[in-house]
VOBA-1610 file (N, C-alpha, C; in pm, whole numbers, padded with zeros to 5 digits, always signed):
BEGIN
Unk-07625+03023-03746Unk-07641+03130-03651Unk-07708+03083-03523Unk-07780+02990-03511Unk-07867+02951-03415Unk-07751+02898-03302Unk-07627+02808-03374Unk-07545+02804-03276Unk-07462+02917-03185Unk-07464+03025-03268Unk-07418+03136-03206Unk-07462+03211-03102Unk-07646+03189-03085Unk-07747+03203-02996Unk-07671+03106-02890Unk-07663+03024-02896Unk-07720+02889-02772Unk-07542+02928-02697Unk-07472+02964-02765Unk-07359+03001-02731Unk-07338+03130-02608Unk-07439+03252-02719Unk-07426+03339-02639Unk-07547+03328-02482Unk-07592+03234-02452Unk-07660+03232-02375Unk-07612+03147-02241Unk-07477+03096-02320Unk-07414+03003-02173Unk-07328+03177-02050Unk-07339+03140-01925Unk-07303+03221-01840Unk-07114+03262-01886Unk-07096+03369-01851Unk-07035+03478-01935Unk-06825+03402-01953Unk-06828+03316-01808Unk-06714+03287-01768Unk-06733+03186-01838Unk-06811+03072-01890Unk-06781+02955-01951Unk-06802+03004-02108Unk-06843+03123-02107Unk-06841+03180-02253Unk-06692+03194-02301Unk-06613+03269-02212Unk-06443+03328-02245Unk-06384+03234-02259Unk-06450+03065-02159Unk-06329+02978-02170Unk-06380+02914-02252Unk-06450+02879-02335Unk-06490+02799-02444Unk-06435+02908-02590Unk-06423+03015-02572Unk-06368+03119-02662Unk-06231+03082-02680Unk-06153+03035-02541Unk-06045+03086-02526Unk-05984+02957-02563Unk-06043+02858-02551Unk-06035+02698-02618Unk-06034+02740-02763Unk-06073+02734-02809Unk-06123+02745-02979Unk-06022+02843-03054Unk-06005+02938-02962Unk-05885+03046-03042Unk-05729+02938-03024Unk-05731+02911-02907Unk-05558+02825-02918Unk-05595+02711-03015Unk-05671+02664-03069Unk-05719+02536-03152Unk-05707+02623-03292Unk-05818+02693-03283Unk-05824+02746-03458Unk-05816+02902-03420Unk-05700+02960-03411Unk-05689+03082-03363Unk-05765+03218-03465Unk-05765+03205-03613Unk-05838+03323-03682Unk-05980+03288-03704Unk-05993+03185-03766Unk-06134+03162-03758Unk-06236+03205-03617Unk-06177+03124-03463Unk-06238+03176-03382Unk-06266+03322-03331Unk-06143+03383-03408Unk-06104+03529-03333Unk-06215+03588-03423Unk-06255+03558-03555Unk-06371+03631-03599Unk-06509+03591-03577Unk-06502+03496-03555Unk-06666+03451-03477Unk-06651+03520-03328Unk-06546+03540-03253Unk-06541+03621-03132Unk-06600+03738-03154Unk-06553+03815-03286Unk-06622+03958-03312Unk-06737+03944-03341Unk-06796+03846-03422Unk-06959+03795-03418Unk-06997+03809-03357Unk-06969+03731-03196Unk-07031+03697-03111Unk-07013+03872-03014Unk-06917+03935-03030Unk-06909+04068-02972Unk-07014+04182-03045Unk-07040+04129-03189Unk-07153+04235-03229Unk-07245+04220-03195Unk-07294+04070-03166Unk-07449+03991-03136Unk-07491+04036-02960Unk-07344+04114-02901Unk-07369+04092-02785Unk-07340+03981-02660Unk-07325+03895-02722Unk-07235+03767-02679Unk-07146+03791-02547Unk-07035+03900-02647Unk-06916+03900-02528Unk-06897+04066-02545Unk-06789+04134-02471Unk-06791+04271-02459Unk-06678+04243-02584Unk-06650+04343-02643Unk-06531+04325-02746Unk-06418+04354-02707Unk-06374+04425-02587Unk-06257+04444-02487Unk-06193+04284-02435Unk-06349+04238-02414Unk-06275+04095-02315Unk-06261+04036-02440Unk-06355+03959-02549Unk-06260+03892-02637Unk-06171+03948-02684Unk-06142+04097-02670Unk-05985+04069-02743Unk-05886+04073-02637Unk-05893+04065-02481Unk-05790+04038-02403Unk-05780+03896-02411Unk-05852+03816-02411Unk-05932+03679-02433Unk-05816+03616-02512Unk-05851+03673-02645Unk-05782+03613-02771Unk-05654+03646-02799Unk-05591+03790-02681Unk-05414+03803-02671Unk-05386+03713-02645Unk-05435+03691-02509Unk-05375+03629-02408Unk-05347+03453-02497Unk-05447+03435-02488Unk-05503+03306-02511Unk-05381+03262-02644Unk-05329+03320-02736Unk-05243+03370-02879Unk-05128+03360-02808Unk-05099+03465-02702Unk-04985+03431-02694Unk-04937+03283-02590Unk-05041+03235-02552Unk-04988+03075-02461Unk-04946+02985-02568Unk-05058+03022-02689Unk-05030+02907-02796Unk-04874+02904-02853Unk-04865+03076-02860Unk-04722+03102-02918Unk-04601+03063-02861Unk-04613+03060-02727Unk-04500+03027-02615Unk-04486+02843-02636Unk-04645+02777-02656Unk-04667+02660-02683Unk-04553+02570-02780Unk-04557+02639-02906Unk-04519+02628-03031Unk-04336+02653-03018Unk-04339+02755-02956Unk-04189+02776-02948Unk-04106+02660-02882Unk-04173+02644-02728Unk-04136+02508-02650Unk-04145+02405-02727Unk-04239+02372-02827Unk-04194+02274-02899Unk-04098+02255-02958Unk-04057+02366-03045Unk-03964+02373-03147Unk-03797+02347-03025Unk-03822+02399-02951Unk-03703+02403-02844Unk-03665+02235-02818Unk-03818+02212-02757Unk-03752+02053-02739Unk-03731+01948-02870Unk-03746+02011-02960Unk-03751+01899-03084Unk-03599+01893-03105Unk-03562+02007-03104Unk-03360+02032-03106Unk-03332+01989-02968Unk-03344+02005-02848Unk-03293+01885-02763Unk-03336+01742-02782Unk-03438+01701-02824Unk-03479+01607-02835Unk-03375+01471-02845Unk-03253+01487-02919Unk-03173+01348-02890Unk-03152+01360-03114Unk-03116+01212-03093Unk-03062+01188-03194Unk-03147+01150-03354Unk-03261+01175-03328Unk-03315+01164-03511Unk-03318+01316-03571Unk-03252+01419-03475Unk-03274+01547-03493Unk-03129+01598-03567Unk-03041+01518-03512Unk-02905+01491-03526Unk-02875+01427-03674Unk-02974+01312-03724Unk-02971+01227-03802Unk-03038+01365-03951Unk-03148+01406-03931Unk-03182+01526-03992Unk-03081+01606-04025Unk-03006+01678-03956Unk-02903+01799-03930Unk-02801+01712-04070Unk-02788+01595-04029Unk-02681+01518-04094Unk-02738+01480-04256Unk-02840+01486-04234Unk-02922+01486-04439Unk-02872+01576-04474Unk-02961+01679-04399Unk-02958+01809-04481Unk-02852+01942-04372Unk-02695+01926-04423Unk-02620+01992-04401Unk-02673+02134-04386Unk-02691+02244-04447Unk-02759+02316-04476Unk-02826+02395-04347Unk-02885+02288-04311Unk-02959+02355-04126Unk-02892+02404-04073Unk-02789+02428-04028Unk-02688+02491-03951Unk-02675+02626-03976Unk-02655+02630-04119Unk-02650+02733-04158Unk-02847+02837-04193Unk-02930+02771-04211Unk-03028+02859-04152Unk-03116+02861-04059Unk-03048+02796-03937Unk-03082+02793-03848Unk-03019+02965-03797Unk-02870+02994-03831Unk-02839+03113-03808Unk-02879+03209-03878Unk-02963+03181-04034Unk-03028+03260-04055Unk-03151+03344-03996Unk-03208+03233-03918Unk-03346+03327-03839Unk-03300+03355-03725Unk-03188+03334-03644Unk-03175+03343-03519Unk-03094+03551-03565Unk-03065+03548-03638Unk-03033+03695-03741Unk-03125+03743-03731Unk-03242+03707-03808Unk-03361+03798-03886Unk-03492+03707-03778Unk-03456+03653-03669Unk-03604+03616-03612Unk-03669+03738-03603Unk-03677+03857-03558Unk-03779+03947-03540Unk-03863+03938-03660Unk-03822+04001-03774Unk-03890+04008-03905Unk-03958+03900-03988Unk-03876+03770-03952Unk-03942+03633-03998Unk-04074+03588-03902Unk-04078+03608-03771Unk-04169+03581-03681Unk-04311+03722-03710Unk-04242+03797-03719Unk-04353+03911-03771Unk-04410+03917-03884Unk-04338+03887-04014Unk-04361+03833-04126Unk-04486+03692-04096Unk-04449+03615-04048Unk-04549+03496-04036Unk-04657+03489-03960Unk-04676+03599-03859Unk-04760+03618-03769Unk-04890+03650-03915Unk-04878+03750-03977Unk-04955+03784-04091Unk-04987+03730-04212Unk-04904+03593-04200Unk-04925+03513-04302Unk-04980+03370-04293Unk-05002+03356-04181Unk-05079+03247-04104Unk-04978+03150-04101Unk-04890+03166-04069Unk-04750+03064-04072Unk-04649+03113-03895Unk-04732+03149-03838Unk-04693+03180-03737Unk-04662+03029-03649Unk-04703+02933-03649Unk-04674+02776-03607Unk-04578+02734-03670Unk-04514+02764-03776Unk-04435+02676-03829Unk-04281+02818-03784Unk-04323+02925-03814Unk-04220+03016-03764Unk-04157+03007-03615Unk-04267+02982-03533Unk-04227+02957-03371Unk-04174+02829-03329Unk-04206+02695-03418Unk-04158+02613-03444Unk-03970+02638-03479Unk-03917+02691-03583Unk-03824+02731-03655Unk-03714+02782-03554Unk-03805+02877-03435Unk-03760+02964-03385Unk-03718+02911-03291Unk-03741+02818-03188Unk-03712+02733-03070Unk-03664+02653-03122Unk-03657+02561-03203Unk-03536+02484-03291Unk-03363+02574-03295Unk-03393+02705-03386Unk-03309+02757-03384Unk-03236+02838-03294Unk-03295+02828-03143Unk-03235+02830-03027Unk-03230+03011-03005Unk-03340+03108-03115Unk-03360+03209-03065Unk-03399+03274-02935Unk-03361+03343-02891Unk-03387+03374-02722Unk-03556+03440-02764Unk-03658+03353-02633Unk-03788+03364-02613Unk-03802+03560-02632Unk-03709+03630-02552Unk-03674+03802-02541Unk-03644+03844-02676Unk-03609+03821-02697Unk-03548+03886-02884Unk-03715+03886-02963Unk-03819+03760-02952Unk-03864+03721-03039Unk-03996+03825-02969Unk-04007+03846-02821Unk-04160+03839-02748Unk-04229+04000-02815Unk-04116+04080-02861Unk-04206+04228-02887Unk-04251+04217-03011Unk-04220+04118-03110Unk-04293+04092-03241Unk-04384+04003-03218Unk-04372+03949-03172Unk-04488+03822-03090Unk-04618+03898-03056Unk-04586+03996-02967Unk-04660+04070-02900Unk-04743+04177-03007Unk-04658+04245-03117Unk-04705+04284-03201Unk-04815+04275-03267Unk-04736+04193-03317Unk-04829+04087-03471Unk-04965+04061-03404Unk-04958+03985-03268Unk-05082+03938-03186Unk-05145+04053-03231Unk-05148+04166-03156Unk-05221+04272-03115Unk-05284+04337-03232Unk-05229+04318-03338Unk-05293+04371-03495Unk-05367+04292-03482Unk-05304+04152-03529Unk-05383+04039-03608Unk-05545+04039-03553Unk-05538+04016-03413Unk-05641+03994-03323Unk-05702+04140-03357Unk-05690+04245-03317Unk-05758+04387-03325Unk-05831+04370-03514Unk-05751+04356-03606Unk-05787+04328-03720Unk-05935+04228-03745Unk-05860+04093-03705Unk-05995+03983-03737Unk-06090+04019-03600Unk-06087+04121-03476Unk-06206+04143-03404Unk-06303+04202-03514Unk-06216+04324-03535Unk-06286+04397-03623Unk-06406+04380-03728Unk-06312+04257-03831Unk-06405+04200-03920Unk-06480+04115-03895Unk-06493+04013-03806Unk-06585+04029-03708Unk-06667+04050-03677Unk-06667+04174-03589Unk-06751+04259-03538Unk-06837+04345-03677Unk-06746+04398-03720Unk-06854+04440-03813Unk-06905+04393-03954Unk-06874+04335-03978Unk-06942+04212-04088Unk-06986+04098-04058Unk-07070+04112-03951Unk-07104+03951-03869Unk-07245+03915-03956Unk-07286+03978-03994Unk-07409+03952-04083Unk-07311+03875-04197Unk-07237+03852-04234Unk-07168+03741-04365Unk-07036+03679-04281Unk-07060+03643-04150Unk-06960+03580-04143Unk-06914+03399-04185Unk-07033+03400-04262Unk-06986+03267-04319Unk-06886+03253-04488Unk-06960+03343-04529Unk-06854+03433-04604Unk-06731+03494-04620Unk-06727+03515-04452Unk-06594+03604-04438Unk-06467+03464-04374Unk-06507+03367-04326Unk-06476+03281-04257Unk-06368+03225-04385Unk-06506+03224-04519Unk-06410+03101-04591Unk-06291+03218-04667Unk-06310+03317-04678Unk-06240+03432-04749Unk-06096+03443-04620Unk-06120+03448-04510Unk-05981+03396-04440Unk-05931+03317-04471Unk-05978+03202-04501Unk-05954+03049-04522Unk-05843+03042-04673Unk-05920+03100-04758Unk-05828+03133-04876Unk-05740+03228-04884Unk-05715+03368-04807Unk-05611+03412-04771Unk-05516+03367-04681Unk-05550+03314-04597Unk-05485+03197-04496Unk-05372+03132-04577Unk-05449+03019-04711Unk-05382+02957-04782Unk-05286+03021-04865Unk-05318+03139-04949Unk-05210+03208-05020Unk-05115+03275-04923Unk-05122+03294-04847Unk-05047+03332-04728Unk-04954+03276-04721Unk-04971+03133-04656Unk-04895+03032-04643Unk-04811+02962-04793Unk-04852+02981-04868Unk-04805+02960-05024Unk-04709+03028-05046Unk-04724+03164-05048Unk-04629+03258-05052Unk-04508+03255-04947Unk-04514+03214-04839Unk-04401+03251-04742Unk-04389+03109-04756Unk-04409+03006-04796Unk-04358+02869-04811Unk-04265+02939-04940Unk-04259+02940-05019Unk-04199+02972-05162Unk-04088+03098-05115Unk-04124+03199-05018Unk-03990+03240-04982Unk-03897+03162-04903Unk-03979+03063-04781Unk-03862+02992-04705Unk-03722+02901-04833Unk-03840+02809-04907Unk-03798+02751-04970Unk-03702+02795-05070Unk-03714+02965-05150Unk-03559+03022-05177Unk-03484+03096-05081Unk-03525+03140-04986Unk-03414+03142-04903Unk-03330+03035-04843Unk-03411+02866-04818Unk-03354+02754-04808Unk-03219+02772-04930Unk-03264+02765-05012Unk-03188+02710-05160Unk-03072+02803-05184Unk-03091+02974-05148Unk-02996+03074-05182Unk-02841+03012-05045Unk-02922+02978-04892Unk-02836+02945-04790Unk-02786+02805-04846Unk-02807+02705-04906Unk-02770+02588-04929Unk-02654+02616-05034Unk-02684+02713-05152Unk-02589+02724-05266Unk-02488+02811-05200Unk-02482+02934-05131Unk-02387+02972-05080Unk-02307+02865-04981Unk-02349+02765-04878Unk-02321+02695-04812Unk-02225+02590-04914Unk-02262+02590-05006Unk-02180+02450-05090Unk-02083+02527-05207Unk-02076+02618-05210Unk-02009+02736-05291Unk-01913+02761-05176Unk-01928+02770-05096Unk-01811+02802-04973Unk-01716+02688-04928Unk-01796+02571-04971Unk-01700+02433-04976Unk-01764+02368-04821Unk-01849+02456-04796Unk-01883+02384-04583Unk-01978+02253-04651Unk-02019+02222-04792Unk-02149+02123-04815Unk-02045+02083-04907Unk-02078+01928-04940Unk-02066+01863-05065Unk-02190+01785-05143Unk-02185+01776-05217Unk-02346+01722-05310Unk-02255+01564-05324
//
């Protein structure tokens, strides 16, 4: 806690941008020490949570551009595509269901690997931005919350993200992975794959 002091005592603008660092780095963890730091007085709880939109959605735009240039990227992407036949075909699966898969993962802490998926799969940035925008606006309003008002155990509450975080990600790994397998068997059942 003492660091949370020495924190809230730096002047208010190098407060948001050292906030606003830490949320694009470790986006839930920081977003609930933001509400900490908004119960302690720190920050107003309006600005960290414009703070931590904003700041959420650069990362998100971040992540997508990646995924975008990894599919232009040239030929080991090509060499991939060519392992595993299969991509083609769910690549058009999310570019279908990106709203719900990107909203789905926003809540499951798999939102990096979804925006990833999503700029690979050449979904338009517009299709994806009102679930984007969504999900942000809970997620963030949510972990201000807890936060803010359970800041007396937020070391507690930190690691209790940490392990929902993980089953999170467990779980929507284990759906990608049969929805991988259901698109692969239909794909080779249709005769487009050979084993």
């Amino acid at each position: 806690m003492e660091h949370l002091h020495t924190l809230a005592t730096l002047p208010p603008s190098l407060r948001y941008a050292l906030f606003s660092a830490l949320v694009f780095v470790e986006g839930p963890t920081a977003t609930v020490v933001g509400g900490v730091l908004a119960a302690s007085g720190g920050f107003s709880l309006k600005g960290a949570f414009v703070v931590a939109v904003l700041t959420n959605l650069a990362a998100d735009v971040f992540w997508y551009q990646v995924g975008a240039w990894i599919k232009r990227s040239g030929r080991w992407f090509k060499r991939f595509e060519q392992r595993y036949p299969y991509l083609p075909a769910l690549e058009e699966y999310i570019r279908k269901r990106a709203v719900g898969f990107v909203l789905l993962a926003k809540f499951t802490f798999n939102g990096v690997p979804a925006l990833l998926a999503a700029g690979i799969a050449r979904v338009p940035w517009r299709k994806i931005l009102g679930a984007v925008l969504l999900g942000e606006t809970l997620w963030i309003a949510l972990l201000l919350g807890v936060g803010y008002f359970l800041w007396t155990r937020s070391g507690e509450l930190a690691m209790s993200v940490r392990v929902a975080g993980v089953l999170g990600m467990l779980a929507f790994g284990l759906w990608v992975i049969h929805k991988v397998r259901q698109i692969a068997r239909r794909a080779f059942e249709s005769g487009e794959m050979s084993m």
